[in-house]
N, C-alpha and C positions, 0 to 999 in steps of 0.2 A: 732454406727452411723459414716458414714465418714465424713471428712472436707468438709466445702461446696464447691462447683467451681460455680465461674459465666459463663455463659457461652454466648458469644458475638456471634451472627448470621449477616455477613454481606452479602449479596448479591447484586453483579453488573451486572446491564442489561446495554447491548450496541448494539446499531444498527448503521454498518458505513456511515460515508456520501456517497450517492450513492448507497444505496442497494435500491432495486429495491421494489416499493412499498408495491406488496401482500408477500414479507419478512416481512415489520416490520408487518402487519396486522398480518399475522397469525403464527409472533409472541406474540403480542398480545391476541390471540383467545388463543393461546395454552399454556399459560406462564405468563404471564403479567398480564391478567387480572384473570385467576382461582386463583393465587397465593395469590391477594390480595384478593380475594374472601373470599377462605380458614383462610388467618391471620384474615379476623374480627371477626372469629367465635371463639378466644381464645385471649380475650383482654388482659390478664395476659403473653403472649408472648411476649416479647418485640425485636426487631430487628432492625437491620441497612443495609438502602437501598442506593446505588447509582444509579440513573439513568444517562448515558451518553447525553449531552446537544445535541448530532444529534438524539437522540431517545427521549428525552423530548420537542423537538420542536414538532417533530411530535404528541409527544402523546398529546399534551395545543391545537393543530389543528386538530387531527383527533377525540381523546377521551378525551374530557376536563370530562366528567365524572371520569376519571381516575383518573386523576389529581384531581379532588374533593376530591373523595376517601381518595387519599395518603395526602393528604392536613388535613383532619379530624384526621386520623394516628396518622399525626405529631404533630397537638394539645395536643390529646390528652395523647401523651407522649409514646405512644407503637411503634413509629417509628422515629430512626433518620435518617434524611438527611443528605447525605453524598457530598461533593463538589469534585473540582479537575479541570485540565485543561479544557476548555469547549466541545472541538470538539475531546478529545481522544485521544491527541498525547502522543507517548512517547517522557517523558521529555529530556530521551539525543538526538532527534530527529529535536528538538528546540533551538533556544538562550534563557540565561535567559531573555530577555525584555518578549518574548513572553509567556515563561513558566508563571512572575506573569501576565502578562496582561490577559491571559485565565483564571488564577484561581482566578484572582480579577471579570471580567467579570462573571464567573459562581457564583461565589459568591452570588453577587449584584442578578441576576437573579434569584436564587433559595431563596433567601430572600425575592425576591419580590414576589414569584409566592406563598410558603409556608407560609411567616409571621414570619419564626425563622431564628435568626444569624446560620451560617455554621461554625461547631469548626472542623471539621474530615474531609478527602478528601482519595479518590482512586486513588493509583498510577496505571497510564495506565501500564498493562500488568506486575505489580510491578517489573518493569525496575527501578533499582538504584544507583545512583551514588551519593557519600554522600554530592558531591555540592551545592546537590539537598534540603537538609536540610534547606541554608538558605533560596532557592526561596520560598517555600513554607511556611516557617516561617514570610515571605515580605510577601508573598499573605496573612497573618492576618488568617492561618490555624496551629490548635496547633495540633493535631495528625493524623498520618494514618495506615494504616497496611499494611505487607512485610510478603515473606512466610518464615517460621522458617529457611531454610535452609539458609537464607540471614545470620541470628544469628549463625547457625552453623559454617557458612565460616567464621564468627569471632572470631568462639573459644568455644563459649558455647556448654557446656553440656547441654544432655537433660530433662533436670529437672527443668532449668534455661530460660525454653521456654514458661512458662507461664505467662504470667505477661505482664506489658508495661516498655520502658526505654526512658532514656532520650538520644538523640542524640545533635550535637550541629554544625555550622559550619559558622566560621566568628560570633560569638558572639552570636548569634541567635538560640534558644532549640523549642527541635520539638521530642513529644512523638512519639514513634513507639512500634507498639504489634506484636508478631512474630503470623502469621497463622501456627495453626497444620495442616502438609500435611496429617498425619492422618485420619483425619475427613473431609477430602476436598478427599479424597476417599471412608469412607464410606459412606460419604451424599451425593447424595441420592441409592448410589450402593448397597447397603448391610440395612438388617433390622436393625430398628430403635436399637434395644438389642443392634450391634456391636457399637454404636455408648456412649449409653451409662452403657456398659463395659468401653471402653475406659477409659471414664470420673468418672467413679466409681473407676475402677485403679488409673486416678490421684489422684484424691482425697484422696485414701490412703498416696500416695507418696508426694503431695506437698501440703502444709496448705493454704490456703487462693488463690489460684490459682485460671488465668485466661485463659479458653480456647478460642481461636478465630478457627472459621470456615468463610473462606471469600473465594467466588471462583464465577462462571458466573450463573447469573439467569436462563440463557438458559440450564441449566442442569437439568431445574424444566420443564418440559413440549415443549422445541424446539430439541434438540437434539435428535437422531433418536431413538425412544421406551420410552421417560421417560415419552410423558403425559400422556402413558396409565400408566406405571410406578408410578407416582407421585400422579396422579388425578383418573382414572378410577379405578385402584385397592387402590386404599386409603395409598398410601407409606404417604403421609404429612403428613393426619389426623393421623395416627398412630407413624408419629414421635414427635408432637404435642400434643399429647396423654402421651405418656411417659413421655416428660419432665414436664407433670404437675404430672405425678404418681409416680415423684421424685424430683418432688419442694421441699421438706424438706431438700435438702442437694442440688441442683441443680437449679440455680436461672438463667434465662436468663435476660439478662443486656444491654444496650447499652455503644458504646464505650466512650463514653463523661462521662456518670456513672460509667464507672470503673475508669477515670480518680479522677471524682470530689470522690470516696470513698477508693478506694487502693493507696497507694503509690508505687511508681516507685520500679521495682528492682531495678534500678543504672544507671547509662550511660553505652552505647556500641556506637564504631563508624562500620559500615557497609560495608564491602567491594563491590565493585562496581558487579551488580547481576541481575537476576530475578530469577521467578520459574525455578524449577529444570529442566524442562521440554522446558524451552525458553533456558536455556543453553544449550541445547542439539542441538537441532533443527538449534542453531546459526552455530556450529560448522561445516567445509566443510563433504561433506559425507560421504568420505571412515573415516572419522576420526571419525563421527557420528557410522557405522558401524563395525568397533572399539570398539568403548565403547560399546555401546552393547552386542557385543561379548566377553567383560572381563566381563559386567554383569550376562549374562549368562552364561558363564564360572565356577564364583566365588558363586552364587546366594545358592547356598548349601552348602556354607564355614561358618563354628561357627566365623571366627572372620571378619566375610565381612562387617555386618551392621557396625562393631566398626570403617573398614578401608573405608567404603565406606563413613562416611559423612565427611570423610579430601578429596574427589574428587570433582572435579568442572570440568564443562563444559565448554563453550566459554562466550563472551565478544558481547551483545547486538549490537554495532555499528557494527559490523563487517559482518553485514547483507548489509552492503553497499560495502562490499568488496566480499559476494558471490554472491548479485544481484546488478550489475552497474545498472540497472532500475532503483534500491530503492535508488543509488545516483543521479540519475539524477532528480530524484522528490526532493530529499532531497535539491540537489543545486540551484534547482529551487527555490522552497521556499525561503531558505535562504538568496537569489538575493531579489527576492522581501521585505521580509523584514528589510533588509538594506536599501531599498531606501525609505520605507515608514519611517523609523526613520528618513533618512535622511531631506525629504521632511516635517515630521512632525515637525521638528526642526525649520524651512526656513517658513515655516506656524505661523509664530510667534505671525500674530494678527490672527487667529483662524477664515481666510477666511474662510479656506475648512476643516473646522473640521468635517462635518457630511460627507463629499466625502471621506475622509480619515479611519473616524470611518468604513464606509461602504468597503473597501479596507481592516481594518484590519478584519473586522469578513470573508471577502473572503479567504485572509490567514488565517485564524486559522480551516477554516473550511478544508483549503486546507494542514493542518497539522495532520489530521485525521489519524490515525496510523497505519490500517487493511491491507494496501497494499505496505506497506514500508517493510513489512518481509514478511516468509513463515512457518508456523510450520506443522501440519499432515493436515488442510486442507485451499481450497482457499488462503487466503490473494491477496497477490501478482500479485500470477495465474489470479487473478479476473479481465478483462478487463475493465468492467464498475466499479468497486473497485478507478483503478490507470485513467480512464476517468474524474471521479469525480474529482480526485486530481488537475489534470489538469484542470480541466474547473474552479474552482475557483481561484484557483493560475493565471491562463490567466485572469480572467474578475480582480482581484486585482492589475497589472500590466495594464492594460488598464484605472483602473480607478487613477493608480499612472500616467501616463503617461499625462492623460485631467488634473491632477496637476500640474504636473511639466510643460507645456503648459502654465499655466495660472501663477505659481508664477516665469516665465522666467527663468527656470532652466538651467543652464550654460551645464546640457546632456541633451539637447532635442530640438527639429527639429523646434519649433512652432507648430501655428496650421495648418490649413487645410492638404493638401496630405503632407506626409513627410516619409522622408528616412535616416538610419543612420545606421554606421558602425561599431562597434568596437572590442577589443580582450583586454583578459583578462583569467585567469584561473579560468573558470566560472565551472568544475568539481571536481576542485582540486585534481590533479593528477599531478602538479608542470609542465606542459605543456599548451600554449594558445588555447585558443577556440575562435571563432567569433561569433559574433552575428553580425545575419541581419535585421533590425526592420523598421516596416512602421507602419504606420496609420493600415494597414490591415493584416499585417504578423508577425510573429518573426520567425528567421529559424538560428539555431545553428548548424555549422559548426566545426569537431574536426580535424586540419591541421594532429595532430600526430598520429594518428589514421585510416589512409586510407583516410584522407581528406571527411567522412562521415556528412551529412547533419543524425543526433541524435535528433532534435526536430523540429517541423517545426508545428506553433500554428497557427490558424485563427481565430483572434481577433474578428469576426461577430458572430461564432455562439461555440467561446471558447470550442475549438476541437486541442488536436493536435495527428495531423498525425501519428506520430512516435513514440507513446505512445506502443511500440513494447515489447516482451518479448524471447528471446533467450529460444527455447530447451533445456535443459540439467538434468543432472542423479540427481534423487531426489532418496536417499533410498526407499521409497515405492515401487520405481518399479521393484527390486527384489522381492517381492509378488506379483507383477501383473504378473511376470516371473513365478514363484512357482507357483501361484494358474492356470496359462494357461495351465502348463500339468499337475496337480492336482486337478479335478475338485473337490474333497470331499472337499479340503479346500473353495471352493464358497459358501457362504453363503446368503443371502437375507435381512441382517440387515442394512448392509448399511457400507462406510468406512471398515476398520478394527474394527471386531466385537472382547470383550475380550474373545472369545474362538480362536482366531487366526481365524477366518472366512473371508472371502473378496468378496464382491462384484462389480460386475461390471456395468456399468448401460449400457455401448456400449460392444456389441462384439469386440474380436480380438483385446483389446488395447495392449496385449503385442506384436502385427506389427506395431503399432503404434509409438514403442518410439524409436526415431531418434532422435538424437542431435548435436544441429547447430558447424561446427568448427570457425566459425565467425560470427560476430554481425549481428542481422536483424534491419541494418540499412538501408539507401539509399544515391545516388553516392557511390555504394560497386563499386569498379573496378575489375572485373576479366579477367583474361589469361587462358583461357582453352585449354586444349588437342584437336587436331583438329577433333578428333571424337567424343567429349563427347557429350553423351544424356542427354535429358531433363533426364533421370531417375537416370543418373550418377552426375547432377547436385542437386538433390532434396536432393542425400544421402550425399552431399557435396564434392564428387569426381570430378578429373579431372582438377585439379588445375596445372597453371605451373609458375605461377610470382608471385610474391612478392608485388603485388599493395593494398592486401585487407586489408589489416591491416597495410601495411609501410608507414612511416611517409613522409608528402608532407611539400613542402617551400610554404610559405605563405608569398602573398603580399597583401594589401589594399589597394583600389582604391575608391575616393568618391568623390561626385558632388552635389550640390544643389537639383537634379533631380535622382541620380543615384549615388548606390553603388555598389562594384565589388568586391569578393575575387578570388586573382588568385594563385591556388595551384600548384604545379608542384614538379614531384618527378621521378627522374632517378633509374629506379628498372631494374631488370632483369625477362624477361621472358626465361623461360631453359638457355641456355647460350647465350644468346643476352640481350644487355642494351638498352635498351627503355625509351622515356623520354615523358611524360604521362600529360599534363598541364589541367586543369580545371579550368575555371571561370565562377563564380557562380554570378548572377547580381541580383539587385529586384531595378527597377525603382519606384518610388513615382507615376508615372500616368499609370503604367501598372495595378493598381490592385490588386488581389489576383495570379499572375502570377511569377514564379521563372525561370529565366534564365540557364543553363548552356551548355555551348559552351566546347568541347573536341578537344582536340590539340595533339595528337600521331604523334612522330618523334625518328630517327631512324629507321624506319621501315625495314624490311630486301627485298629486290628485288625478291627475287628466292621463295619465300612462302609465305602462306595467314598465317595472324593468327588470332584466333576464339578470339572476344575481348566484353564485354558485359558489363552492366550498372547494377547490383541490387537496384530496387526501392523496400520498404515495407510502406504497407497502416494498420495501425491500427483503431482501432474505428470502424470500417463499418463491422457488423456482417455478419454471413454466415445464409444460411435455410429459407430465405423469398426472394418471388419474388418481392419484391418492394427494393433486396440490387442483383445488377447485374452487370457484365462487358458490354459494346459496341464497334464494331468496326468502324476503317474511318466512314462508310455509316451511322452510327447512329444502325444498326443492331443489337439484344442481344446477350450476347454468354452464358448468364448461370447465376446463382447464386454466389456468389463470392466467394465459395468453388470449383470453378470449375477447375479443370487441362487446360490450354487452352497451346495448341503447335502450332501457329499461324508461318506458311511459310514465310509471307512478310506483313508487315503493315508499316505505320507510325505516326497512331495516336492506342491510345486505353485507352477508359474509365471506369471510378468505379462510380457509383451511387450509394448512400442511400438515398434513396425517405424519409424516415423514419427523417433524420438527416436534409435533404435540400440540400445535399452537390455531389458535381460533378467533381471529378478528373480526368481528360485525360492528356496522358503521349503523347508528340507532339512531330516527328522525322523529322530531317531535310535532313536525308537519311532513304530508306524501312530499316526496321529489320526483320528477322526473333526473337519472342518473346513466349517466357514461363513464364505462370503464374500457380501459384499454392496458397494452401493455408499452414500456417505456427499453425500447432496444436499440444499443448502442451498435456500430460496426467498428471493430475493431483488427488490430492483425495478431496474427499466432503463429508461432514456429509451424503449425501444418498449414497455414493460409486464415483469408480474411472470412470474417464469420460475423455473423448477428453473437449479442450478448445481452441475456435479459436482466435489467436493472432493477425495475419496479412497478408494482401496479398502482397505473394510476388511475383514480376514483375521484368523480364528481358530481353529488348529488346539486342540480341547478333547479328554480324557481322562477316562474313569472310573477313578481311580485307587484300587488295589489293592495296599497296604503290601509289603513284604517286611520278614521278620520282625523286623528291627532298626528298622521303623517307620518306613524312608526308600521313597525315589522317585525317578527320574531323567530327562532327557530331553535331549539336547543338539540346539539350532535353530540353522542354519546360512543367514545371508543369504549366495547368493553370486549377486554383480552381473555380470554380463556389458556390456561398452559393445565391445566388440569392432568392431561392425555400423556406429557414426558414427565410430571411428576409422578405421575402412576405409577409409569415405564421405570425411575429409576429407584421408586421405594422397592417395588419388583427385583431392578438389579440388584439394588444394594438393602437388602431384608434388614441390615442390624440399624440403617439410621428410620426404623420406624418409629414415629411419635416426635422426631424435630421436627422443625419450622424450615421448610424448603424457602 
């Protein structure tokens, strides 16, 4: 007879802030609710579940039956609840204030909702960094689980990966249990036998061992093929089945029970990590395709597996150095909560504790983690993903803002209409940035950067604008290459299938993929060739100066009424120096309206040159006739996927009926103006797809000096939300007569 193994079953379900309703539902239908169905029917099974606190909101609101359900579970002692950050962030994503205040917050919450103390927690996307020991150790949580390969990067042999250790940092001990990646592939991939072979093999090899299997619930019934997989052909019941037809030697346990019955291997401290898989995906992509290419290379060598686990992949944060988005969200955040610590401090008699409390779960909600990276699908890509982020991040700054109003904070305008200016190195990039903020706006400005307006928020209906995402070569799209003149490699599974398979869900996306050479920001300033076409400008050709990315001098200008950034940068277009000034205005009584005024000098006498504005609108989807462009007349031009090559205008608008929301771009000379739309190709659990980012708008000029060698043009963003203010005085009758 072999040794026994215990064997720990964790499973985490997450839905992110922002995914779109009939997801978490029929996640639910396919997943969520058969799973638990299945566990009641083998009370002798024992498991450990996490639910993520944006998917357990929903579930106490939409299926409190659920919640019953797992509540009975956990009495009964055949399910442990597992804790952790509340809203899903990765932990180095965070400061630690926020890392304990999420995992004390979920805590308290899942004790209240269950009735049992929380001892164990899920590291989001087992991102970790071994600092992280003592936050979680403050948060009053004694263990969690990491994938083996974390243990490996420390030294340990494979033998040595069963069991829990102790870790320690700044005084403070914190169990950790390595996941076998092993079994986090064969479950639920392969029949139940491979799984416990496996564990029959340990069991020869190590006495009293502990296996951990811990990976995403959505592998049980969401993911493309598993609920027939899982539920319709009986994969559960038959893995369920076995481990009771090998209970004499094979005991499923929870993780709290191995602690209070096994003792620790030893200590290990952890080198900074996640799954094998998150390392990869972090790393840039020809470096990605690389390793790949030594793995398969090496993949039939006898001493590969020996030298492959001393390899490692890249570095979690560094997600913020392949996608500037995922910092710009990330800086966001981080703005905000400093000044809620700040303000919390200054709140000393605990006027505005419940305004504040309200502020932090905005931020924590707005630290949600799904669109700060990119790994094989969505994240990032996700429009309404990185919307989300933003809309609570903005309503937590709006609700810091009506604080620091009321406790006379030494940065803030007062109440009623206000306006205010300032700069700071708000991206951390060791260069200043501006912010411009009202009552009704915030609009950030990057002087060293093309003088680009990078966020631009509207505080009524907590939208911003330039919630934008940059084109660029994701490895996958060498197989959307491969399989366009391959069509045997097309499949119908969905994603990349494991027989190398690939599906498409749009025709022709290998025409598709174009990639941007500069930011899809706006006030982009271009110099173009004096013949370029709209066609030569989409593919990003036809460039002759220096404006879209060189650094501008930056002045501040500010008034009771009115503040002013006035940028100005001497660049060359071909060989002429050109001196290019931009002031960027937001009056306190203009509204939701942004100023700026263009001041071209130097100009040369003997030639015209082709000089153009790029604006980008995010948020406002394409493929419904209630999201469209209008010209001057009020006239439509289309869907907001539409190519428009408009001769001479000087106004032109973006509607989403949907959102409330009305942007017209106001010209104080005609333009001729190109709009298009800005689509990424991306992959998704049901295959690779276009994904629409932003529109981007460019009213262009041939411009023709006046004598003193200048030029002029003043562009007028002016936002309309009027339409979901209406909507929600409508919904909500008693806040008639505030200030939205």
């Amino acid at each position: 007879m072999p040794n026994s193994v215990r064997l720990s079953l964790v499973f985490h379900n997450h839905q992110p802030i922002g995914n779109f309703e009939g997801v978490f539902e029929d996640a639910y239908r396919d997943s969520y609710k058969p799973f638990l169905e299945v566990l009641r029917e083998y009370p002798d099974i024992k498991v450990s579940i996490h639910n993520s606190g944006s998917l357990l909101e929903w579930l106490v609101a939409a299926h409190p039956e659920y919640i019953e359900s797992l509540r009975e579970l956990c009495h009964s002692g055949q399910v442990e609840i597992l804790g952790g950050p509340f809203y899903e962030p990765i932990l180095a994503c965070i400061p630690a204030r926020d890392r304990v205040g999420q995992m004390r917050l979920y805590s308290d919450y899942l004790e209240t909702l269950f009735g049992k103390p929380v001892r164990g927690m899920w590291v989001p996307e087992r991102v970790w960094e071994q600092s992280f020991a003592s936050d979680i150790a403050a948060a009053g949580i004694e263990f969690t689980v990491l994938d083996d390969s974390h243990f490996r990067n420390a030294g340990l042999s494979p033998e040595k990966l069963f069991g829990h250790y102790l870790t320690e940092d700044e005084g403070q001990l914190l169990t950790i249990f390595p996941i076998a990646e092993r079994l986090r592939y064969t479950i639920p991939w392969e029949e139940p036998d491979a799984s416990i072979a496996f564990l029959r093999d340990l069991a020869s090899k190590v006495p009293n061992a502990i296996a951990v299997c811990g990976d995403d619930g959505e592998k049980f019934g969401v993911w493309p093929g598993t609920h027939e997989l899982v539920f319709d052909r009986g994969w559960l019941r038959r893995f369920f089945d076995a481990l009771r037809a090998n209970q004499d030697w094979l005991k499923t346990t929870t993780l709290g029970e191995c602690i209070d019955n096994v003792p620790p291997i030893g200590s290990c401290f952890l080198p900074d990590s996640s799954y094998r898989e998150m390392t990869e995906w972090v790393l840039p992509p020809q470096r990605q395709l690389s390793l790949a290419a030594l793995n398969k290379k090496h993949e039939g060598d006898a001493e590969w597996p020996e030298i492959k686990q001393f390899m490692r992949g890249g570095f979690w944060r560094n997600f913020r150095v392949k996608y500037p988005e995922a910092n710009e969200m990330y800086a966001r955040a981080l703005q905000v909560s400093s000044r809620l610590e700040e303000l919390t401090r200054l709140d000393s008699r605990g006027e505005y504790r419940d305004t504040l409390a309200e502020a932090r779960s905005e931020l924590y909600r707005g630290q949600c983690n799904c669109p700060y990276w990119h790994g094989s699908f969505g994240g990032l890509y996700l429009p309404h993903l990185r919307n989300a982020i933003y809309q609570h991040l903005i309503a937590a700054d709006t609700l810091l803002e009506e604080v620091a109003g009321n406790l006379g904070s030494a940065n803030h305008s007062g109440s009623g209409p206000w306006v205010r200016i300032e700069s700071d190195d708000f991206n951390f990039d060791a260069r200043k940035e501006i912010r411009m903020s009202s009552d009704r706006l915030v609009a950030y400005l990057a002087p060293a950067t093309g003088g680009h307006l990078y966020e631009l928020d509207l505080r009524s209906i907590r939208h911003n604008l330039l919630a934008t995402l940059d084109r660029r070569f994701e490895p996958y799209h060498d197989k959307i290459r491969q399989a366009a003149l391959d069509m045997s490699m097309q499949s119908g599974i969905g994603g990349v299938d494991p027989s190398g398979g690939v599906k498409f869900k749009q025709p022709d996306l290998d025409k598709k993929l174009i990639y941007d050479l500069t930011p899809r920001k706006s006030f982009v300033d271009h110099f173009l060739a004096e013949d370029a076409t709209f066609e030569d400008f989409q593919l990003g050709k036809g460039e002759i100066g220096d404006f879209v990315t060189g650094a501008y001098q930056s002045l501040l200008r500010r008034s009771a009424e009115r503040v002013e950034a006035v940028l100005a940068r001497v660049g060359h277009v071909g060989n002429r120096e050109i001196k290019v000034t931009k002031r960027v205005a937001l009056n306190a009584r203009s509204g939701t309206s942004l100023e700026v005024l263009y001041v071209l000098e130097n100009l040369p006498q003997d030639e015209a040159l082709h000089f153009g504005v790029e604006l980008n609108f995010a948020g406002m989807p394409t493929g419904a006739d209630d999201r469209y462009f209008y010209d001057e007349s009020g006239r439509r031009l289309g869907q907001l996927q539409t190519h428009l090559n408009l001769p001479g205008t000087t106004r032109l608008g973006l509607v989403d009926e949907w959102l409330g929301l009305d942007v017209a771009v106001e010209l104080s000379q005609p333009a001729a103006l190109w709009a298009f739309p800005i689509q990424t190709v991306s992959n998704s659990e049901g295959g690779f797809e276009t994904v629409h980012q932003s529109c981007s708008v460019m009213p262009h000029w041939q411009i023709n000096a006046s004598a003193e060698g200048t030029w002029s043009v003043q562009i007028t963003l002016s936002i309309d939300t009027s339409a979901a203010q209406a909507r929600f005085l409508v919904a909500v009758p008693q806040v008639v007569g505030q200030t939205i």
